[in-house]
C-alpha positions in Angstrom: 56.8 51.9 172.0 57.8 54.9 173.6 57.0 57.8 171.5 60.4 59.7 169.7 61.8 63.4 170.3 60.0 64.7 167.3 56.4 62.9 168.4 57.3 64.3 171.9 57.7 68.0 170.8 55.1 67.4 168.3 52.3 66.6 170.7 53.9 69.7 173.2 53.6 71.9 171.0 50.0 71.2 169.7 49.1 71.4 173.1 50.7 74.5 173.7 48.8 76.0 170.8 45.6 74.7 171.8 46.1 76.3 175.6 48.7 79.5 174.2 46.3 81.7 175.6 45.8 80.2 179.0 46.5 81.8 182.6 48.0 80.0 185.6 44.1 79.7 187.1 42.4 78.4 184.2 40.7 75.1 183.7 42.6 73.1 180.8 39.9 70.4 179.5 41.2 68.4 177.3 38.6 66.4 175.1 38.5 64.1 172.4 37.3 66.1 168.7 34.0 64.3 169.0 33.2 66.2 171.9 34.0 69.8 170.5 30.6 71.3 170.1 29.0 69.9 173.1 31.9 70.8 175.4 31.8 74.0 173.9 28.7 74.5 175.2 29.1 72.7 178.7 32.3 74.8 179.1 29.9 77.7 178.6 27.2 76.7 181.2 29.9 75.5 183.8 31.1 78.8 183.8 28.1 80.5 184.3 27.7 78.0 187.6 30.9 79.3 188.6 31.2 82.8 188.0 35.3 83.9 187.8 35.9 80.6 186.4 37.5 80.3 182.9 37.6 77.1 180.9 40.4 76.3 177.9 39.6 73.5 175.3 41.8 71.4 173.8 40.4 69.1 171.3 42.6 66.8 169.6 42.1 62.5 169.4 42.0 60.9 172.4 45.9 59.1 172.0 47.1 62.5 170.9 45.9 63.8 174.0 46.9 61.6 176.2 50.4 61.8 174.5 50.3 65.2 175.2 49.5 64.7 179.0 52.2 62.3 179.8 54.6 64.9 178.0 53.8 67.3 180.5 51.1 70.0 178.7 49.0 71.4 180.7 45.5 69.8 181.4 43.3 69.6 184.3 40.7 67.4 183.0 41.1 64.4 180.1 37.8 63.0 178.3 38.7 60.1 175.9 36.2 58.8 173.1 37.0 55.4 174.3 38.0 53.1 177.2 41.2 52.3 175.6 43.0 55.2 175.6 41.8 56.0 178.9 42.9 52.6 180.2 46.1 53.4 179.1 45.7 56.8 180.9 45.5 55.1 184.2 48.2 52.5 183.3 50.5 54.9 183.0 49.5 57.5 186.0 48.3 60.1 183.8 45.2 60.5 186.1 44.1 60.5 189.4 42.7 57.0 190.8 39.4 56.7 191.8 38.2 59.9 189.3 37.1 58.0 185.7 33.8 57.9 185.3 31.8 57.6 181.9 29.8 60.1 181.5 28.3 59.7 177.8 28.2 57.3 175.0 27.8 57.1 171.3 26.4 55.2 167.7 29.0 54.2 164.9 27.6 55.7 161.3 28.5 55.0 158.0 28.2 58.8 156.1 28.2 59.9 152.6 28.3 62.7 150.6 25.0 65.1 150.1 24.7 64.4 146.6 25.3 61.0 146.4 23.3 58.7 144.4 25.0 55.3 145.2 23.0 52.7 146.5 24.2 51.8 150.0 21.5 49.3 152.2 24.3 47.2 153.9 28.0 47.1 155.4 29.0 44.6 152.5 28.0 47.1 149.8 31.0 49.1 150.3 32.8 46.4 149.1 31.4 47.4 145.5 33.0 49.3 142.5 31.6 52.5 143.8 32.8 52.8 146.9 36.8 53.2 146.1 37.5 56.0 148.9 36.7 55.3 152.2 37.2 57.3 155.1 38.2 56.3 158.9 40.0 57.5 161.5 43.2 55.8 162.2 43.4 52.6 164.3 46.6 53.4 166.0 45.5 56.5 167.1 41.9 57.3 166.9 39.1 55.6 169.3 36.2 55.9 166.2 38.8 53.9 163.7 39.8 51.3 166.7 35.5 50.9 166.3 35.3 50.7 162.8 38.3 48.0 162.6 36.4 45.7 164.9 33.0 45.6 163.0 34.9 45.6 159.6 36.8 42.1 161.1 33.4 41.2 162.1 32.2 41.5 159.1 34.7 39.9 157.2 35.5 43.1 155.4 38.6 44.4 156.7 41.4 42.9 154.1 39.2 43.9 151.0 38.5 47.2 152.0 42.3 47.9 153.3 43.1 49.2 150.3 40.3 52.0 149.7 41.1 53.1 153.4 41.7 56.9 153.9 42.6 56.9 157.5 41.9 60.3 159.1 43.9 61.7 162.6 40.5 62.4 164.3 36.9 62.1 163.5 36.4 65.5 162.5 38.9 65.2 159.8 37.2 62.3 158.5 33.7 64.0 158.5 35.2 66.7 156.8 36.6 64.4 153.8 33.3 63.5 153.3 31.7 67.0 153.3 34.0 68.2 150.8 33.0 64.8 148.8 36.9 63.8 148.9 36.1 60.4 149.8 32.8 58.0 148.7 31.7 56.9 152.3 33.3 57.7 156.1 32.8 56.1 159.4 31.8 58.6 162.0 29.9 58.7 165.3 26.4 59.7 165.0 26.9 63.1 166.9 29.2 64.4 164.1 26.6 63.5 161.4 24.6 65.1 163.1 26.5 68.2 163.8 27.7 67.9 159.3 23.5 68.4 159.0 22.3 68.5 155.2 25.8 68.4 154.2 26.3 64.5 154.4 23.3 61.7 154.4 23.6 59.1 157.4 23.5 55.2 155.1 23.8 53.1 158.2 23.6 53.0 161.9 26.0 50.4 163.1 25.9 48.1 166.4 29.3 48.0 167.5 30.6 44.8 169.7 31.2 46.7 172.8 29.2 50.3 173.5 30.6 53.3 172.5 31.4 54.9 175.9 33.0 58.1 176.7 35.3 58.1 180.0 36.2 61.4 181.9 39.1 61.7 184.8 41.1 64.8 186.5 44.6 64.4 185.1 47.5 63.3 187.6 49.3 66.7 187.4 46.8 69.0 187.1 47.3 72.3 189.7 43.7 72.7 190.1 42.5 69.0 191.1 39.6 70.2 192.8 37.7 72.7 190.2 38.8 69.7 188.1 36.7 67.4 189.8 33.7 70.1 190.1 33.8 70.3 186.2 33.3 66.2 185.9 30.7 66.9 188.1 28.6 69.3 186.1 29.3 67.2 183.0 27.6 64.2 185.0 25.0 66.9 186.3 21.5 66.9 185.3 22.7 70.4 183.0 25.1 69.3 182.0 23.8 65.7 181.1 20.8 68.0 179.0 24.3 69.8 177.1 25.2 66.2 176.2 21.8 65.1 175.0 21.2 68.0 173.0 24.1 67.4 170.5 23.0 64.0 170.3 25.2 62.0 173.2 23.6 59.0 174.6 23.8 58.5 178.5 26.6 56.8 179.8 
């Protein structure tokens, strides 16, 4: 469904926030919130490659993104969380054929609060008394709850835990629920449990049906296609495939 005026100027301006302090010549990335702190520091060592070369982030989920893109913000460069959103990236033209590559991939983790003392050994235990807040990103929108949705079907668990869902915009949200012990449990990719540290305990590691892979592609209208290209290529670089690694990111 095409998205309304209000979603439109929405997504525009969120993007124009992110990138309000950007010049004609730099390099818009635009990246899924999983990927802040590692791009952050890829960003960094691209940039010392290519000396003269400054590179804007804009994190955001990957649909929110991509909404942006095909409302005309400015981005060079688009790295979704998922294959999805990207596919519907290069369904609708938003990048350039023959540039998606995946260049990382991920775990599923159920997380929950530092202090917690609740028992949690298995998936179907969050079906009990204790667990009546639980935290995922949004299916419609965000890649990490379009993850969690499948293995909760799989499971059988998805109707009786409907009710206790709190579903977040991005992944980072829903880590931060559960740092500020908001919510009993979250689902959340192993990087950003990582990233959270002492402040949450990692309960489960969950096998998801299909991998968690992380696609990258220059965007269709991007006015600098080929420095777009070279910063794909450092993330896919030996460097910049140690950045990734480092924060936790699996190879592609």
């Amino acid at each position: 469904m095409p998205a309304s005026w209000p979603q439109r100027l929405g997504a525009l301006l969120l993007a124009f926030a992110a990138c309000g302090t950007a010049r004609a010549d730099d390099l818009v990335v635009s990246a899924a919130s999983s990927l802040t702190n590692a791009f952050q520091a890829v960003a960094k060592g691209y940039e010392a490659a290519h000396p003269g070369t400054h590179v804007v982030l804009n994190f955001a989920s990957s649909d929110t993104l991509l909404r942006q893109i095909l409302n005309g913000a400015p981005a060079d460069v688009y790295a979704s969380a998922d294959p999805v959103a990207m596919d519907r990236a290069q369904s609708q033209g938003a990048i350039v054929p023959g540039t998606r590559v995946d260049f990382a991939g991920n775990q599923l983790v159920v997380i929950v609060p530092a202090g917690t003392r609740t028992h949690l050994a298995v998936l179907a235990d969050l079906a009990g008394p204790e667990f009546g807040r639980i935290a995922w990103g949004n299916p419609a929108s965000v890649p990490v709850g379009r993850y969690t949705q499948r293995v909760l079907r799989d499971a059988g668990l998805a109707g009786q835990l409907a009710p206790r869902a709190v579903l977040a915009q991005n992944v980072r949200q829903c880590l931060d629920y559960v740092v500020r012990d908001e919510v009993d449990a979250g689902f959340v990719y192993a990087t950003d449990a990582a990233i959270a540290g002492s402040k949450v305990k990692v309960a489960l590691r969950l096998p998801t049906p299909t991998p968690i892979t992380y696609p990258i592609a220059v965007v269709a209208h991007s006015p600098h296609a080929a420095q777009a290209q070279s910063f794909i290529d450092y993330v896919r670089s030996a460097a910049g495939q140690q950045v990734m690694a480092r924060f936790g990111f699996l190879a592609p």
